[in-house]
MDTraj code that builds the backbone (N, CA, C; nanometers):
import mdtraj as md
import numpy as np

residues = "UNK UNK UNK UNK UNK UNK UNK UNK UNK UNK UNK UNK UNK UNK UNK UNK UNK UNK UNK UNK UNK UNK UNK UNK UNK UNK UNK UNK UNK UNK UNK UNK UNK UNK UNK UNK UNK UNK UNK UNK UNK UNK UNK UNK UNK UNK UNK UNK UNK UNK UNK UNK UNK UNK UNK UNK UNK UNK UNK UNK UNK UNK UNK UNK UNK UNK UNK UNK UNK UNK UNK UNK UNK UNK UNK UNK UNK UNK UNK UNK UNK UNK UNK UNK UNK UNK UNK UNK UNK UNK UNK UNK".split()
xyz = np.array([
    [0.0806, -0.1210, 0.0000],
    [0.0000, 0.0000, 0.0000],
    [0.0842, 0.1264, 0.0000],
    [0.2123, 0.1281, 0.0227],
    [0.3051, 0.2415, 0.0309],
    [0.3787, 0.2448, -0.0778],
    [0.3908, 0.1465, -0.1663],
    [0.4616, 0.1650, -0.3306],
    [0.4256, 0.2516, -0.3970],
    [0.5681, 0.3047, -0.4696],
    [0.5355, 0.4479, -0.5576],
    [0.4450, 0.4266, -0.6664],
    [0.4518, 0.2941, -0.6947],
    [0.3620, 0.2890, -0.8251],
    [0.2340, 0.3386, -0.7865],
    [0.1290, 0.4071, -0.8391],
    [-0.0568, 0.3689, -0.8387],
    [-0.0887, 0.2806, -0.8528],
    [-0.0420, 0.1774, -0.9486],
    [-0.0896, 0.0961, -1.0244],
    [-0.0668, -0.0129, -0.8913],
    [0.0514, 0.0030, -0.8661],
    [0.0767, -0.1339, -0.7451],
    [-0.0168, -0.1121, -0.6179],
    [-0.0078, 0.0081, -0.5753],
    [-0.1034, 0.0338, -0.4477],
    [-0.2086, -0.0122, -0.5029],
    [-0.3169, 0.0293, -0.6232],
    [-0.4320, 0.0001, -0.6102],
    [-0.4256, -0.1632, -0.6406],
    [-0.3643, -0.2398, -0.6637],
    [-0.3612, -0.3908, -0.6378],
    [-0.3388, -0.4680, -0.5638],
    [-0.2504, -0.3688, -0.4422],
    [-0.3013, -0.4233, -0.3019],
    [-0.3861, -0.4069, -0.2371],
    [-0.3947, -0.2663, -0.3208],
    [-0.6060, -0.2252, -0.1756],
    [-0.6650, -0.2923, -0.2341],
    [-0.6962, -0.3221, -0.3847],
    [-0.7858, -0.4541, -0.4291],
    [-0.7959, -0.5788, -0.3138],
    [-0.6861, -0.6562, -0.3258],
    [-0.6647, -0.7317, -0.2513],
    [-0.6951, -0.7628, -0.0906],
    [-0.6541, -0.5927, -0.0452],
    [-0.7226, -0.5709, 0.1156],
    [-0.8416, -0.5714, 0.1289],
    [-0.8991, -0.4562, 0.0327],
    [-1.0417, -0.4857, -0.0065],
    [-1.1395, -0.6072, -0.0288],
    [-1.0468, -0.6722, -0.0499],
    [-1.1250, -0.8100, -0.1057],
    [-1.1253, -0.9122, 0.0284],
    [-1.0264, -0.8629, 0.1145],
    [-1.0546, -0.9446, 0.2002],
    [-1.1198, -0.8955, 0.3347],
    [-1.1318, -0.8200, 0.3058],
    [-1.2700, -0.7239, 0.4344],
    [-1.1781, -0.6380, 0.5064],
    [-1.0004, -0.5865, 0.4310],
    [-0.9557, -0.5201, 0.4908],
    [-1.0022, -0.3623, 0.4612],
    [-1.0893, -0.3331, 0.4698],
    [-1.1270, -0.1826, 0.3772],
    [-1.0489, -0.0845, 0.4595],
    [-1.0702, -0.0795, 0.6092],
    [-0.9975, 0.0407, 0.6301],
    [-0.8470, 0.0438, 0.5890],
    [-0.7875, -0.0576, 0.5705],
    [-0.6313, -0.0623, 0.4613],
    [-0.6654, -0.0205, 0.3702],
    [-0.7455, -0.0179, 0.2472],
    [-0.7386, -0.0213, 0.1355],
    [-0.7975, 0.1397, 0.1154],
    [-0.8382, 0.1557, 0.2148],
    [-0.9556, 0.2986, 0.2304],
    [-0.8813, 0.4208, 0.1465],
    [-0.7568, 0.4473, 0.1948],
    [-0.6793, 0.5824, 0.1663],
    [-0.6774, 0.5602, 0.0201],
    [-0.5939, 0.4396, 0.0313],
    [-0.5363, 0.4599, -0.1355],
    [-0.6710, 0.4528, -0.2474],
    [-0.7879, 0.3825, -0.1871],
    [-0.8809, 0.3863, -0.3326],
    [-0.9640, 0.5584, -0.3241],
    [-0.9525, 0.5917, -0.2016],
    [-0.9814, 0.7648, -0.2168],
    [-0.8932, 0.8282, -0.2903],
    [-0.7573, 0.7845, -0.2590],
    [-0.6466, 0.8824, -0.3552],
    [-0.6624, 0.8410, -0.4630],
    [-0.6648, 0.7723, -0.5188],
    [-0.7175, 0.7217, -0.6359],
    [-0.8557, 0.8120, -0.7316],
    [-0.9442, 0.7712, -0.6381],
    [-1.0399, 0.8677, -0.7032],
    [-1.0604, 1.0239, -0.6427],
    [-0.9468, 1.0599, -0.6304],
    [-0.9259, 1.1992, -0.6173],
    [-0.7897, 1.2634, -0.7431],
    [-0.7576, 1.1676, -0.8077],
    [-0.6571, 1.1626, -0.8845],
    [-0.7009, 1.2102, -1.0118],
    [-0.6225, 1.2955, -1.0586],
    [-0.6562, 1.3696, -1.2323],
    [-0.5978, 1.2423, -1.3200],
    [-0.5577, 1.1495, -1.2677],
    [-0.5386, 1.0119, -1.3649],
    [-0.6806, 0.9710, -1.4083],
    [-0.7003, 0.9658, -1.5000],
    [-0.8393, 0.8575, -1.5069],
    [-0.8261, 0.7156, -1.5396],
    [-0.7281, 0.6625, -1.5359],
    [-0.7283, 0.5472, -1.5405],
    [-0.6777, 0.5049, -1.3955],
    [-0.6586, 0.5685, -1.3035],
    [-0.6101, 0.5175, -1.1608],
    [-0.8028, 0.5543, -1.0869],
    [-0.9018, 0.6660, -1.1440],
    [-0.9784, 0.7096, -1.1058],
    [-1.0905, 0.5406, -1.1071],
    [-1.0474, 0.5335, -1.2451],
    [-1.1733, 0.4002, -1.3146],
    [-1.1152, 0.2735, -1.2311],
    [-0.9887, 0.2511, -1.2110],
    [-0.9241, 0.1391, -1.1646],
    [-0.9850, 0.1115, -0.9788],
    [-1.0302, 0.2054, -0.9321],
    [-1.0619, 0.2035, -0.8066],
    [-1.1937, 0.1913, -0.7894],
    [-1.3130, 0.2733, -0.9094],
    [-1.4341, 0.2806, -0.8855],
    [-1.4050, 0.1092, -0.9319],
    [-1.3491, 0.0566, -0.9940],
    [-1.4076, -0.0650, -1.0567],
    [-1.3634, -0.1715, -0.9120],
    [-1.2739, -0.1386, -0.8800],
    [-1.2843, -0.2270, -0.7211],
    [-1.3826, -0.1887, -0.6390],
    [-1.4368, -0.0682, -0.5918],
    [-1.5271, -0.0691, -0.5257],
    [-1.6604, -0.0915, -0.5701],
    [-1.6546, -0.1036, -0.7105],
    [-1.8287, -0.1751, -0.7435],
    [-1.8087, -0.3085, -0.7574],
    [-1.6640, -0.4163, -0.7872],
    [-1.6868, -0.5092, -0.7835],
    [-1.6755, -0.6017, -0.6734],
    [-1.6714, -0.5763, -0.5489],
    [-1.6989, -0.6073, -0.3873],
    [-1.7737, -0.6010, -0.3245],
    [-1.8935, -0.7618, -0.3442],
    [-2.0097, -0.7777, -0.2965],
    [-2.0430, -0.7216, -0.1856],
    [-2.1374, -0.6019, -0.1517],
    [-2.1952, -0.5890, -0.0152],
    [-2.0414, -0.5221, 0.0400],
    [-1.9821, -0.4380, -0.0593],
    [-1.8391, -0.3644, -0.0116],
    [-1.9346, -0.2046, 0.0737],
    [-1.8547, -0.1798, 0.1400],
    [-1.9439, -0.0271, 0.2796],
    [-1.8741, 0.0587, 0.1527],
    [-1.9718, 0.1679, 0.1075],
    [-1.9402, 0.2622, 0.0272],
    [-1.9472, 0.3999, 0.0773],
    [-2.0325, 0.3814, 0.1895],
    [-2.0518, 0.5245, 0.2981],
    [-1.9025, 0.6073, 0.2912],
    [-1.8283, 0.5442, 0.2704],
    [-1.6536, 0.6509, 0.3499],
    [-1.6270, 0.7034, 0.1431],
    [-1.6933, 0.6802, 0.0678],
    [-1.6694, 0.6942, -0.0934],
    [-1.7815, 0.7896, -0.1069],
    [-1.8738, 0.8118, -0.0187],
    [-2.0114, 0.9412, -0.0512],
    [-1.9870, 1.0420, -0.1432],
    [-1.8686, 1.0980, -0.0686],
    [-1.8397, 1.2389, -0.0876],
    [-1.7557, 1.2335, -0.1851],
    [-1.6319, 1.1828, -0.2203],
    [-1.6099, 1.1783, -0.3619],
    [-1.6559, 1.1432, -0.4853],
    [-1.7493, 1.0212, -0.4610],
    [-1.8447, 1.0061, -0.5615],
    [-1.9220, 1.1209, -0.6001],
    [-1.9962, 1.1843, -0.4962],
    [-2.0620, 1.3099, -0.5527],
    [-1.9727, 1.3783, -0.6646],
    [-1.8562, 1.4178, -0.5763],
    [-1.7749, 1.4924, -0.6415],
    [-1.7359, 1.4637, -0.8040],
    [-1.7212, 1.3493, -0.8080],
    [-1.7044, 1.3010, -0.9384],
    [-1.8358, 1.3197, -1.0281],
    [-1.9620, 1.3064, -0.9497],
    [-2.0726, 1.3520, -1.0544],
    [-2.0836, 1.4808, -1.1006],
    [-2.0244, 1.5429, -1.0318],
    [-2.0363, 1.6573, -1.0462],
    [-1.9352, 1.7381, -1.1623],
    [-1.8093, 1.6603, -1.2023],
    [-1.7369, 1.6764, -1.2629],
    [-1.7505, 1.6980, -1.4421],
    [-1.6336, 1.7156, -1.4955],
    [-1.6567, 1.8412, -1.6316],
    [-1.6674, 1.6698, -1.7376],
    [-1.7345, 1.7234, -1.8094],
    [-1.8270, 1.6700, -1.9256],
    [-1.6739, 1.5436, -1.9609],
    [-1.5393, 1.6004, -1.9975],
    [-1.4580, 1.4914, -2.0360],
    [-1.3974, 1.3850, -1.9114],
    [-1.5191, 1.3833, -1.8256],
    [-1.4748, 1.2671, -1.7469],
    [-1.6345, 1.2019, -1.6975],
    [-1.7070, 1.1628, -1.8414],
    [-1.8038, 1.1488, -1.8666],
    [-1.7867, 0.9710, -1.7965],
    [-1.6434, 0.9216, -1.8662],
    [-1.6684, 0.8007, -1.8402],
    [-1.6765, 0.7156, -1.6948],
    [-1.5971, 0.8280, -1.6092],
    [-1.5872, 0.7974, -1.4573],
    [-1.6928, 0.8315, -1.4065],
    [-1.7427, 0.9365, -1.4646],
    [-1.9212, 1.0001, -1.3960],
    [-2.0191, 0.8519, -1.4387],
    [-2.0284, 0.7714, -1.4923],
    [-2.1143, 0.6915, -1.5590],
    [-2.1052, 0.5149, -1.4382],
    [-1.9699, 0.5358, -1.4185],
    [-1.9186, 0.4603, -1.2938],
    [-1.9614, 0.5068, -1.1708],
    [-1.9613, 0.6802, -1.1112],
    [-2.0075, 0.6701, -1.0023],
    [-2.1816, 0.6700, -0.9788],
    [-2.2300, 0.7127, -1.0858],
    [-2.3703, 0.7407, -1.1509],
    [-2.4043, 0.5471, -1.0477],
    [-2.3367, 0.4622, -1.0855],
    [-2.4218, 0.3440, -1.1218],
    [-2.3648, 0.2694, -0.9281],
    [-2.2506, 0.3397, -0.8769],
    [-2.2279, 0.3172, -0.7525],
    [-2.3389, 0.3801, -0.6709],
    [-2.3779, 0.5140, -0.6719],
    [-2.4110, 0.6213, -0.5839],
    [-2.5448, 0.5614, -0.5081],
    [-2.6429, 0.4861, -0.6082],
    [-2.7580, 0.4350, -0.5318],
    [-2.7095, 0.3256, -0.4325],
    [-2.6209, 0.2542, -0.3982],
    [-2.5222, 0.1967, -0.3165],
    [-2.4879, 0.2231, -0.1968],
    [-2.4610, 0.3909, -0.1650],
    [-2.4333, 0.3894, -0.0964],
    [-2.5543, 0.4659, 0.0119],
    [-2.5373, 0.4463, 0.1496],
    [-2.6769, 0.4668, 0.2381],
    [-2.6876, 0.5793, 0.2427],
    [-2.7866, 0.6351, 0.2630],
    [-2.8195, 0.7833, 0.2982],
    [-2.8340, 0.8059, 0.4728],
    [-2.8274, 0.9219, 0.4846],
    [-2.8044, 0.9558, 0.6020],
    [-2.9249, 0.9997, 0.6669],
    [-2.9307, 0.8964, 0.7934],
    [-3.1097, 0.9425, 0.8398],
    [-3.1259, 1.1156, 0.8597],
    [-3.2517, 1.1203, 0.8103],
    [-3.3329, 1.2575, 0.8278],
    [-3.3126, 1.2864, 0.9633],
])
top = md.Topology()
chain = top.add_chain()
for i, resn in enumerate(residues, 1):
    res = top.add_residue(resn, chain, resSeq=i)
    for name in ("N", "CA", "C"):
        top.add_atom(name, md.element.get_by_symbol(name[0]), res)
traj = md.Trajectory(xyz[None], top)
């Protein structure tokens, strides 16, 4: 999780992730999708949508953020578009 690569971190938070370590994997798939990479952006939404019954609550707020984002990052908006009903809302 501390390798310079992106590419390597996000294949160990995969991995942490996958094994119910989320708060390990937590930082790096936020940095990730806080990243002007879009292929480190897509590489993380795609771990966190493919982790059955994965807690998306601590991803709220960047997901928004990403919907909210400029027209040429249509394809990551379309990823969080299809996460966002996923994650819980916050009682009234």
């Amino acid at each position: 999780l501390q390798d310079a690569s992106p590419s390597v971190r996000l294949q160990a938070a995969e991995a942490f992730y996958r094994l119910g370590e989320t708060d390990s994997a937590e930082d790096v798939l936020l940095t990730a999708l806080e990243s002007e990479s879009l292929m480190n952006r897509v590489h993380a939404l795609n771990i966190i949508s493919s982790v059955e019954g994965a807690e998306l609550e601590p991803f709220a707020a960047v997901l928004d953020v990403i919907l909210q984002g400029p027209e040429e990052r249509a394809y990551d908006r379309r990823l969080a578009l299809s996460l966002r009903p996923r994650v819980p809302q916050p009682a009234p």
